[in-house]
C-alpha positions, 0 to 999 in steps of 0.5 A, spaced: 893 146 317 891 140 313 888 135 317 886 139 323 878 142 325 876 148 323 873 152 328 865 151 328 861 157 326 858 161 331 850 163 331 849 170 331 855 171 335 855 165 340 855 158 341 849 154 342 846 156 348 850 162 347 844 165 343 840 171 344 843 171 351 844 178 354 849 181 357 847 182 364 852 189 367 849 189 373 855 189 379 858 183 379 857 179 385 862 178 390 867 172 390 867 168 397 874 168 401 878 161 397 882 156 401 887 155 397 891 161 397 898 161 399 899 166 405 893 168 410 892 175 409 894 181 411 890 184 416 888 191 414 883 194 416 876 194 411 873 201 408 868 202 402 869 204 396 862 205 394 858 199 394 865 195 393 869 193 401 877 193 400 881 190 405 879 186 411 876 180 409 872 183 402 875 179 396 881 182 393 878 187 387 880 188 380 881 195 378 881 198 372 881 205 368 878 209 363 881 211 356 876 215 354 875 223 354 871 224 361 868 230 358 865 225 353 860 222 357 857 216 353 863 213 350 866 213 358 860 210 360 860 205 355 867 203 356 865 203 363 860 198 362 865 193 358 869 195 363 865 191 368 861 185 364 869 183 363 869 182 371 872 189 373 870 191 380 872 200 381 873 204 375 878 211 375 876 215 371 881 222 369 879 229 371 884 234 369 880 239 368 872 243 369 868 241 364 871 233 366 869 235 374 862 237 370 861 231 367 863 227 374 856 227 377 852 223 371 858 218 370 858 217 378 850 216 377 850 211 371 856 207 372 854 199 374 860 199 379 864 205 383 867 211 380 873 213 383 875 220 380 883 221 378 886 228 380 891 231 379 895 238 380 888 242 383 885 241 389 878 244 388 877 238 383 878 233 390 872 237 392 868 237 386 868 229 385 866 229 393 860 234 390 859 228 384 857 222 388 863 219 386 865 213 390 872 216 392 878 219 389 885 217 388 890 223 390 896 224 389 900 228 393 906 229 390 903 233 385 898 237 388 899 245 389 899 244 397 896 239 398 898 238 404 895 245 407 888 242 403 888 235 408 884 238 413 878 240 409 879 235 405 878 230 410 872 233 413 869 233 406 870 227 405 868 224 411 862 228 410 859 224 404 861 218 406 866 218 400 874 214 401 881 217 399 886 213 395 893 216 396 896 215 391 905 215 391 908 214 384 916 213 383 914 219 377 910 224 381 915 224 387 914 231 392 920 233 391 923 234 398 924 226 399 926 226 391 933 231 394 933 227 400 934 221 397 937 223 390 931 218 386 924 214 388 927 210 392 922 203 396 924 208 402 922 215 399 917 211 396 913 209 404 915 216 407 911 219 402 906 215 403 906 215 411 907 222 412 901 223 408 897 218 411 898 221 419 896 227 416 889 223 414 889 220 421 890 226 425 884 229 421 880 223 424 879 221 418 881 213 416 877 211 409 883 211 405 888 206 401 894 207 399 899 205 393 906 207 392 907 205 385 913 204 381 916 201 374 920 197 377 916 191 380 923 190 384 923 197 388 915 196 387 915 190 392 920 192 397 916 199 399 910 194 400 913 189 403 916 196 407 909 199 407 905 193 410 910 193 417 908 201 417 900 200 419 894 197 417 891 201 411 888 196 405 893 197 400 892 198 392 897 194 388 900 197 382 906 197 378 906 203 374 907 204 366 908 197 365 909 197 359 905 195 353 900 188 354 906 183 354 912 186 358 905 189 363 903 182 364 910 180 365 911 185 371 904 185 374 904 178 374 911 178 377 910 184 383 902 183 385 905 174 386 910 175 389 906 180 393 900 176 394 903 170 395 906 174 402 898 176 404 900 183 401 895 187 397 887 188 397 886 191 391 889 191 384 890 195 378 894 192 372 897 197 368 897 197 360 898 200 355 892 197 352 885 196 352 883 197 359 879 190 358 886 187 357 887 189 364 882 186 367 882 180 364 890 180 366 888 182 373 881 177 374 887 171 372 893 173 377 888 173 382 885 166 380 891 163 379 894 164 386 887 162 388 884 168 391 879 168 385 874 163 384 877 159 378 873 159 372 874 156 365 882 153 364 885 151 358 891 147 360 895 145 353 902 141 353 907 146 349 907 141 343 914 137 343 917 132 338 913 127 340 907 131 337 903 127 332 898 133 331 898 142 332 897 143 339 898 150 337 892 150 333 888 145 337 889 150 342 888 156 339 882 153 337 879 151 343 880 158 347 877 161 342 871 156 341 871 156 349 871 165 351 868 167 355 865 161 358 865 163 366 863 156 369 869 152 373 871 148 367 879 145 366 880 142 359 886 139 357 888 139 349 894 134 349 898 133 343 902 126 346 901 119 349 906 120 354 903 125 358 896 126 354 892 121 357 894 123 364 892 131 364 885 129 359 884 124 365 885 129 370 881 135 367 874 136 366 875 134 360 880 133 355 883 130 349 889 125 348 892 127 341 895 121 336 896 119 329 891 122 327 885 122 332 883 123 339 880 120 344 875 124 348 876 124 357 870 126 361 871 126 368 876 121 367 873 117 362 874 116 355 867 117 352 868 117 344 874 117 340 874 123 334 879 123 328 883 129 329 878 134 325 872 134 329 877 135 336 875 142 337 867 142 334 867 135 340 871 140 345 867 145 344 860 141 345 861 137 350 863 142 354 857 147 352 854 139 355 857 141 361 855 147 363 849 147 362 848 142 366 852 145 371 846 149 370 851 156 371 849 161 366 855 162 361 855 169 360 860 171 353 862 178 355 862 175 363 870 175 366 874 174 360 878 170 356 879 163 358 887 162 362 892 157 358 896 152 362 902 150 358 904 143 361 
């Protein structure tokens, strides 16, 4: 667009201080418990999945899982490794067959985070993850060959290499008795489901599992845990299942796991989309931020652009969350395309830029520094927040936690 900044060129891929900077996949650190979050938590109790703890007072954690063929053992593992530079906590990963069983105990012994294995239909694949090292193991009752007659040595098995079960109850899998009990997956056959299966646990003495009770509806999806909470104190795994694809997912997870966490429910959570499964971490890592169970990191904050705009914010925005990704520090940035809330927003931000007639005026902290024409907003943008934080003196990480988060004001 005439009269608007192009993006700087990166240098080798990276901006400034960005160069030659590698990209540490080691196991992201957990974040401290926030203050600023809406509704005390539930208490439930706390088991491990792996080195990771879930529920209690351990952070809620992002989950995601692999696309890859498990069989294919590097491609696996080198998505598990952009899964967990993108801040990604637990990894799932499929095992329908023997030769994915055979490929479990390299995956488990090379993954930066905890493998949890997926298992449907066979149980004797419950137990090879177990013999793998795996983390845990989600099963889903509703599909496994007498799953129930397996709890017992399933339990003890498990028990006895210190590995977690997810019990794992979707709308698509129901057992079939509760599906002709009730006609449909209904909140209710939903939570039966689930705590029939849990008693069985219990009565095994074994009590390291979560439980989710997964629907596409984020409606029925919130009422079976709302329902579920009231039932026990087991950690609960948030998720809305086939969500859909990137848009439509966000929207519904966005809306269940809100609605959820905003009442203190949910310890663990795994957006589902039909999408790259870094977008569902990214997706995942920015609800837990904005309702402020998540340390915030970068924030956009843009106007929507109105006609009192003398400049495109649109692009303006564009550019600088592009400019800007994957910066970690905690940075707001406002972009502002008027005089009537812009100078407000920039003044409040860490930084920001007050847009009109052609030039900005550039805040930091409060206070304008410098005054740009309109073509050189995104270049000073993008330097003085790299200004910023290195003197924050936080590592800025590209691959770290994703894309920044936009405001729309």
């Amino acid at each position: 667009m005439p009269g608007c900044a192009q993006v700087p060129r990166r240098r080798s891929g990276r901006w400034g201080i960005l160069a030659g900077m590698s990209v540490s996949l080691g196991m992201p650190s957990a974040p401290p418990p926030s203050i600023n979050q809406l509704t005390p938590r539930r208490v439930s109790r706390k088991i491990k999945v792996g080195s990771v703890d879930v529920g209690g007072d351990a952070p809620i954690s992002v989950q995601s899982m692999t696309t890859t063929p498990t069989t294919d053992i590097n491609a696996t593992l080198q998505q598990i490794a952009e899964l967990t530079a993108s801040g990604c906590d637990i990894v799932r990963v499929a095992c329908p067959s023997q030769d994915d069983a055979d490929a479990l105990p390299a995956i488990a012994k090379k993954s930066q985070i905890p493998v949890i294995a997926d298992i449907h239909f066979q149980p004797k694949y419950v137990y090879a993850a177990i013999d793998a090292g795996c983390a845990a193991v989600r099963v889903n009752p509703g599909n496994i060959r007498k799953f129930d007659d397996q709890v017992k040595q399933i339990a003890r098995a498990a028990k006895d290499a210190g590995v977690s079960i997810r019990i794992g109850v979707n709308a698509g899998s129901l057992d079939k008795r509760l599906y002709e009990k009730y006609g449909k997956p209904t909140a209710e056959a939903l939570v039966e489901s689930a705590v029939w299966e849990a008693s069985l646990f219990e009565e095994h003495d074994f009590h390291d599992f979560k439980i989710s009770v997964k629907h596409n509806d984020p409606v029925v999806m919130i009422k079976a845990y709302e329902q579920l909470a009231q039932r026990g104190d087991w950690p609960l795994h948030l998720g809305v299942t086939e969500a859909g694809p990137a848009f439509q997912g966000t929207i519904k997870s966005s809306v269940a796991f809100g609605a959820l966490l905003s009442e203190g429910i949910g310890d663990t959570i795994r957006v589902s989309l039909s999408a790259p499964p870094v977008e569902e971490v990214k997706v995942g890592n920015q609800i837990l931020q904005s309702l402020g169970l998540k340390p915030r990191k970068l924030e956009i904050v843009s106007c929507p652009s109105c006609g009192r705009a003398q400049v495109d914010v649109y692009t303006l925005a564009d550019q600088v969350t592009a400019g800007l990704e994957g910066m970690t520090v905690p940075l707001r940035v406002a972009v502002m395309g008027c005089v009537v809330n812009g100078p407000g927003e920039a003044r409040e931000a860490d930084l920001g830029v007050a847009s009109g007639n052609g030039k900005g005026q550039i805040f930091v902290k409060g206070e304008v520094i410098k005054t740009v024409p309109e073509a050189d907003i995104v270049e000073t943008l993008i330097e003085e927040a790299m200004r910023i934080a290195e003197e924050m003196g936080e590592p800025v990480d590209e691959e770290a936690a994703g894309a920044p988060s936009v405001t729309v004001g």
